[in-house]
Phi, psi and omega in degrees: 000153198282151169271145218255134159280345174294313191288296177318311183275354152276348167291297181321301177309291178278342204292310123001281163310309192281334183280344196283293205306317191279312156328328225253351178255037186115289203308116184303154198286310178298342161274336166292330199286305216303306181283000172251346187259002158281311157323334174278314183268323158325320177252026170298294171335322198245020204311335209300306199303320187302319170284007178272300183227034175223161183276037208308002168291330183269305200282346128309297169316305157329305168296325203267350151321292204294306177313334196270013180064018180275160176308141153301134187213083208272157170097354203252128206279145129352132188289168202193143209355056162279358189193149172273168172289106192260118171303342163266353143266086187253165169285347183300299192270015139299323162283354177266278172334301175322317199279328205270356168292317187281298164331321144288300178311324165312315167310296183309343187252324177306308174287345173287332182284327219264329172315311173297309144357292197277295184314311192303292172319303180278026160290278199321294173336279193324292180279011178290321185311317171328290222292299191293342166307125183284158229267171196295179138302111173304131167235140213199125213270124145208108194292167203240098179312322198252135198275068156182148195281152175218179195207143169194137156076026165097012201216121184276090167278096200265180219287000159223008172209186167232146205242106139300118172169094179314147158093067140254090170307289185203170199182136154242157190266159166231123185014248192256038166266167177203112172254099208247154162255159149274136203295324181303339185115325173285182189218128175240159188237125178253111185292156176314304192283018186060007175279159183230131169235156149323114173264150159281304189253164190254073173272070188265134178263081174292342172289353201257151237260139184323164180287184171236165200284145168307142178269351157284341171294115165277156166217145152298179187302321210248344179281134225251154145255117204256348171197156169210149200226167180247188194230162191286348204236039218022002167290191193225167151221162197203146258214123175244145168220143160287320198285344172268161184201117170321315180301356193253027185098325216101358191275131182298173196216082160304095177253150123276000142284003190272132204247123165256118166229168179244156186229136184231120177243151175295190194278313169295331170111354176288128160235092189355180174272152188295168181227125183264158176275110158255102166247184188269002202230175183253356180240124166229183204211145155225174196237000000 
């Protein structure tokens, strides 16, 4: 920056005084130097102006008190031979500190904007991500009559509560887990509490080949067994629907008499009464 001859010879002039005015109130002497050559290099930029349309003896003096932590005393002029001028104390090198103070700081704030910057963008980012996450899974307290999870109508029932969440391609149970893929492709895992997380690989094994039905297992006439699982306590269970005929594939048949129920036989091949299943949809799965 161009040197002001205005600005230097009132510096030269006043430097003394002011530093003095500040000693004489408390203000330690290198902290007194400091606040008047910082208060001094702040208005260099604007000095021509200051002197122009300003009273600068009140309103530097003024500036350079509030820096130097003293109480306000407005209106009140810069102190005036209070200390001679000493040659071994000039303002050049308090103002060469001063300038190299102010220059950091400018750094520190230029980075500090950029910081802000950056956070406000991984801010933004964060929620967008947020925002876009699909909402949580409904969960609803229900004991589960049958000893194995099973899915109908968009609804995963594990043994003590159901987990909404439509789009269950296939699902296996792993102890008190249900681990399903999805027609989208992801693969999630549903904790025992209905909370549900992500998986990356999908270890469901769909190939693997079904329990075999008890040769003690009754059916009625018109009932198909359409899946069978095996249960944690080595029995199976197996999942009859009326509504289907072996002779169709396997394929449903909209009855309103077709009856879905599961039969759970023990580890010995004894099997219980059928239990039927009412749901809103004709297709269900157990797991």
């Amino acid at each position: 920056m161009t040197a002001d001859p205005d600005f230097e010879h009132y510096v030269d002039a006043r430097w003394a005084d002011m530093v003095g005015g500040l000693e004489d109130e408390g203000v330690l002497p290198d902290a007194a130097r400091l606040a008047v050559a910082q208060t001094l290099v702040a208005s260099r930029g604007s000095w021509r102006r200051r002197i122009e349309s300003e009273q600068v003896d009140r309103t530097l003096w003024a500036e350079i008190r509030e820096r130097a932590g003293l109480p306000p005393r407005p209106g009140e002029v810069a102190p005036h031979a209070v200390r001679a001028i000493n040659a071994a104390d000039l303002p050049g090198p308090w103002l060469g500190e001063a300038e190299t103070l102010r220059r950091v700081r400018r750094r520190r704030g230029v980075r500090l904007g950029l910081l802000v910057a950056v956070l406000a963008v991984i801010a933004g980012a964060g929620w967008a991500w947020w925002a876009s996450l699909p909402p949580a899974p409904e969960v609803r307290e229900e004991t589960n009559a049958i000893p194995v999870p099973w899915y109908a109508a968009g609804e995963l029932h594990l043994s003590e509560v159901v987990v909404e969440l439509p789009g269950i391609d296939a699902f296996v149970a792993e102890d008190e887990e249900v681990v399903a893929l999805l027609t989208s492709g992801e693969v999630k895992v549903i904790h025992a509490d209905g909370e549900v997380d992500d998986l990356q690989t999908a270890p469901i094994q769909l190939s693997a080949a079904p329990p075999a039905v008890p040769d003690s297992l009754l059916i009625g006439r018109l009932d198909v067994v359409v899946q069978s699982v095996s249960t944690a306590d080595g029995g199976t269970a197996h999942l009859l629907d009326s509504s289907r005929r072996a002779d169709d594939g396997g394929a449903i048949r909209l009855s309103e008499t077709g009856r879905r129920a599961v039969v759970v036989c023990d580890a010995e091949g004894v099997c219980a009464q059928p239990q039927t299943v009412v749901t809103g949809s004709q297709g269900i799965r157990l797991g």
